[in-house]
C-alpha positions as CSV (number, residue, x, y, z in Angstrom):
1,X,12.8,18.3,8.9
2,X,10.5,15.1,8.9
3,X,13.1,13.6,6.8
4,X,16.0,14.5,8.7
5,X,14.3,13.2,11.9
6,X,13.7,9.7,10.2
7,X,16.9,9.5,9.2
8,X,18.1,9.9,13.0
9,X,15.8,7.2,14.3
10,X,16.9,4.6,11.0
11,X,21.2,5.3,12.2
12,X,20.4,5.1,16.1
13,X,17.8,2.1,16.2
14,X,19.4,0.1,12.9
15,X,20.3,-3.2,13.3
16,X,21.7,-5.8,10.5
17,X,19.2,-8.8,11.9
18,X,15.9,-9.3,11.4
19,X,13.5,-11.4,12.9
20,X,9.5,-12.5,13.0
21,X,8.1,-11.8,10.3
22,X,10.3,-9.8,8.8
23,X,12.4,-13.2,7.8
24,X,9.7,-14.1,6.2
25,X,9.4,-11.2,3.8
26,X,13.2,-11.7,3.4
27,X,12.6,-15.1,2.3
28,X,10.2,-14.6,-0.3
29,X,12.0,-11.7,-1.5
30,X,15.3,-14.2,-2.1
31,X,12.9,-16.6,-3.1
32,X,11.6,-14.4,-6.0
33,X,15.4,-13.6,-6.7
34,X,16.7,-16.8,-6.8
35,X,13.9,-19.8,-7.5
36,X,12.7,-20.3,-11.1
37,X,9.7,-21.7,-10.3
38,X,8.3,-19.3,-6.8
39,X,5.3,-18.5,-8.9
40,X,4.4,-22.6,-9.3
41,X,5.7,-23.7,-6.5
42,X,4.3,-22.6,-3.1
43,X,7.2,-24.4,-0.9
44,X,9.2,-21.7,0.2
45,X,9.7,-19.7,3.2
46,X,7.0,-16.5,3.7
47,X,5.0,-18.2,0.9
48,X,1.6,-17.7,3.0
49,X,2.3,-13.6,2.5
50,X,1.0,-11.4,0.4
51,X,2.9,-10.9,-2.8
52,X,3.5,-6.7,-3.1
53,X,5.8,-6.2,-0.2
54,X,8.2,-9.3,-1.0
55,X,7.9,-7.8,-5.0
56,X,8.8,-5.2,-3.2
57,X,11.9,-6.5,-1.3
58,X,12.9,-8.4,-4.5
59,X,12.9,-5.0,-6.6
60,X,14.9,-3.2,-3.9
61,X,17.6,-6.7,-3.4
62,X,18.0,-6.2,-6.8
63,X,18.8,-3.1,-7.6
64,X,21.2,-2.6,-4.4
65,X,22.3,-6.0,-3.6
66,X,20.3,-9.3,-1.7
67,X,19.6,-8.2,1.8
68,X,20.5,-4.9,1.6
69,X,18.4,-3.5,4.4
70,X,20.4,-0.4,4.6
71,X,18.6,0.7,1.0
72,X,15.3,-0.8,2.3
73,X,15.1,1.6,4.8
74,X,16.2,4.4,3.1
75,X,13.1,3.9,0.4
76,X,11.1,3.5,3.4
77,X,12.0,6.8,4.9
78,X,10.9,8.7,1.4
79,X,7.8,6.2,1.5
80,X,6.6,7.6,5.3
81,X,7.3,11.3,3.8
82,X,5.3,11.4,1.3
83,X,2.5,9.8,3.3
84,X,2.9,12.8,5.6
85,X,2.2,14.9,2.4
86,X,-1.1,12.9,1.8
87,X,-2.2,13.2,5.7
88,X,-1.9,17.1,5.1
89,X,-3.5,17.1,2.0
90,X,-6.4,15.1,3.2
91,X,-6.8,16.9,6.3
92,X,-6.7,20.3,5.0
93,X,-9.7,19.1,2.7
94,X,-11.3,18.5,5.9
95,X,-10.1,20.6,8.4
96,X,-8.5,23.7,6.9
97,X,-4.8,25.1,6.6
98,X,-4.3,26.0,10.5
99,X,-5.6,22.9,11.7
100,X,-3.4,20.5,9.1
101,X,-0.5,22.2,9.8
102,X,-0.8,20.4,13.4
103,X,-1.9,17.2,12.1
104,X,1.2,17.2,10.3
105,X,3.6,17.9,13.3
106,X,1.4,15.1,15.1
107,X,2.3,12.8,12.0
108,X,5.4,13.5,11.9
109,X,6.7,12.9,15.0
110,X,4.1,9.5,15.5
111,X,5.8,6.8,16.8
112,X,4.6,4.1,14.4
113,X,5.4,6.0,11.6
114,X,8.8,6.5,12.4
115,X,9.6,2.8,13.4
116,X,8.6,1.0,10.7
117,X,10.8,3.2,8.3
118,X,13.7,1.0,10.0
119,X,11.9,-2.6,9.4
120,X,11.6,-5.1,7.2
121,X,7.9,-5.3,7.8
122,X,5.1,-3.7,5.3
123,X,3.7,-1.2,7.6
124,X,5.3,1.7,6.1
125,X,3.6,0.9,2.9
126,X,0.9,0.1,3.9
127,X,0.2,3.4,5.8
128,X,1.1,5.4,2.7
129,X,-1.3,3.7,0.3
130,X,-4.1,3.9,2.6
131,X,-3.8,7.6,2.8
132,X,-3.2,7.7,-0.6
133,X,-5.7,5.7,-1.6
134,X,-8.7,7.6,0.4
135,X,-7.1,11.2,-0.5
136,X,-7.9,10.1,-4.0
137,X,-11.1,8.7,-3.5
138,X,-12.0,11.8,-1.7
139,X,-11.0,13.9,-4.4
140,X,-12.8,11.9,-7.0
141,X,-16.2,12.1,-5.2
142,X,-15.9,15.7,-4.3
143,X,-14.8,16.6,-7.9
144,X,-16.9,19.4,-9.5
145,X,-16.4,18.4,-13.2
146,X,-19.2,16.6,-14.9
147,X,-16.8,14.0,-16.8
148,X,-17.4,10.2,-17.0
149,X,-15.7,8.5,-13.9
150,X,-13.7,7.0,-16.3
151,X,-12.5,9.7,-17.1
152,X,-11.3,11.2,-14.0
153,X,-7.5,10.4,-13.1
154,X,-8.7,10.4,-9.4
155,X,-10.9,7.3,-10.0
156,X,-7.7,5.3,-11.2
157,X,-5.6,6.3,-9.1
158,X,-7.7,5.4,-5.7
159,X,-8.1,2.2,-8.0
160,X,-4.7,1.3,-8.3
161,X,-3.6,2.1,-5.1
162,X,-6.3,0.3,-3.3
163,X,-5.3,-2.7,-5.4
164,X,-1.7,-2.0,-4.6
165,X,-2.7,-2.3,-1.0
166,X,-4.9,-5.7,-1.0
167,X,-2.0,-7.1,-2.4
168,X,0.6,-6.0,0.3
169,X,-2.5,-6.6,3.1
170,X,-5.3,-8.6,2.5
171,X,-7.1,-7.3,5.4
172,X,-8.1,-4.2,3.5
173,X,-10.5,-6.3,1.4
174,X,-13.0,-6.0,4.3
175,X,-13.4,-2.1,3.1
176,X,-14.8,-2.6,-0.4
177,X,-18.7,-3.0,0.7
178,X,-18.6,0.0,2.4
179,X,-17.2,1.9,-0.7
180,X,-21.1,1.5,-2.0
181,X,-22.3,3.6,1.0
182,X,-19.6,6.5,-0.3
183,X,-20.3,6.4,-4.0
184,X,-24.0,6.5,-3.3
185,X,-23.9,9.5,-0.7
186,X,-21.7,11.9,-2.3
187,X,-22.4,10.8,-6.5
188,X,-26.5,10.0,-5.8
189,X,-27.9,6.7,-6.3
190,X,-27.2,6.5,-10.0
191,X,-24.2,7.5,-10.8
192,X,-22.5,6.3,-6.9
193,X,-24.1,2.1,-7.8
194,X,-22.2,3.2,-11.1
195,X,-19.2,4.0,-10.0
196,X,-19.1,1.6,-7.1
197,X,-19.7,-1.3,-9.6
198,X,-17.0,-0.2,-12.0
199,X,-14.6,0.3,-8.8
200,X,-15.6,-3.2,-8.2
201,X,-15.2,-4.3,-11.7
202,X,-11.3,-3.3,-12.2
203,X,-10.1,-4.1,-8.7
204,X,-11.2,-7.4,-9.5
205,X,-9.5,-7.2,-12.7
206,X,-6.6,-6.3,-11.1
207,X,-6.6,-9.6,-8.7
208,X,-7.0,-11.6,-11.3
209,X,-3.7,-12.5,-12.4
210,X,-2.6,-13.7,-9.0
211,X,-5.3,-16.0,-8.2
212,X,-4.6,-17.5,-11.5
213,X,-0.8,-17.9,-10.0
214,X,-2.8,-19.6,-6.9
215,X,-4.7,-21.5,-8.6
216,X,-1.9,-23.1,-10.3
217,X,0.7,-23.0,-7.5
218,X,-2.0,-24.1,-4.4
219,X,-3.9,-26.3,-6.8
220,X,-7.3,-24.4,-5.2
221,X,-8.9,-20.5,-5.0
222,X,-6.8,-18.4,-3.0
223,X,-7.7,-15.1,-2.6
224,X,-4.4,-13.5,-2.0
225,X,-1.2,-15.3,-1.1
């Protein structure tokens, strides 16, 4: 149904032009596709974005043709349904069955959730890996087994998709000190400074390989674009 209603909103609000900041996510997606040398040189349009929604973009131009918003939405649409199914899940750890069951016709049917699925803006993503993200973290630190964090397939995947997520919106970088606060309540003081220093560890790994692409395209440390 959720579907089906996003699908509606995409055919009656679509429109072929973009505008704001959308152009510039279009740019560094056609950027990516067509310059050479977008990962040295800096002088192109959107370049002050984060990378992961223009990658993106580029990935999506490329399988179903260079500005192909049509296809952009439609990957949207299965983006913001799925991160209805994470919104369930995570409120049914907290709230129950009965009680998700409205949180999911509230999310459903929330306006920002439906709008972006017909935009060229990151939103959409954004609002799935959050979700995601924290559903995984939550199972992780609620998890019964006693196996090495390492271990646990929850721990990598809040890692990834956290990571995912700092690289479509930098802002999400002012959560990470808090994570401590998490780790330590739920895992003890141990094990939670463990696991908050090796969360700390890999999602630093994981930026690592696009701040050396700053460093070489902006000449400087850049944290993210």
């Amino acid at each position: 149904m959720f579907f089906i209603i996003r699908i509606i909103y995409v055919i009656v609000y679509y429109s072929n032009e973009i505008s704001g900041d959308a152009v510039m996510y279009d740019g560094y997606a056609l950027s990516i596709l067509e310059k050479s040398d977008w990962l040295i040189n800096p002088a192109f349009l959107g370049n002050s974005r984060e990378p992961g929604y223009p990658l993106f973009l580029a990935l999506v131009y490329l399988l179903f043709g260079k500005g192909n918003f049509n296809a952009v939405y439609i990957i949207q649409i299965f983006i913001s349904v799925f991160t209805l199914y994470y919104i369930y899940r995570l409120s049914t750890a907290f709230f129950g069955d009965k009680k998700s069951i409205l949180t999911l016709i509230w999310a459903g049917l929330y306006i920002n959730y439906l709008r972006f699925t017909g935009l060229v803006l990151r939103e959409t993503m954004v609002f799935f890996l959050i979700i995601s993200a924290f559903y995984y973290l939550w199972e992780f630190i609620n998890s019964k087994k006693e196996s090495h964090l390492l271990k646990s397939k929850y721990f990598w995947l809040f890692i990834f998709l956290f990571t995912v997520l700092i690289h479509i919106d930098a802002r999400y970088l002012f959560f990470i000190p808090f994570f401590l606060i998490l780790f330590i309540f739920y895992l003890g003081f141990n094990a939670g400074l463990m696991g908050y220093l090796w969360s700390l560890l890999f999602i630093v790994v994981l930026l690592v390989p696009w701040s050396i692409r700053n460093y070489i395209a902006y000449d400087g440390i850049v944290l993210i674009n």
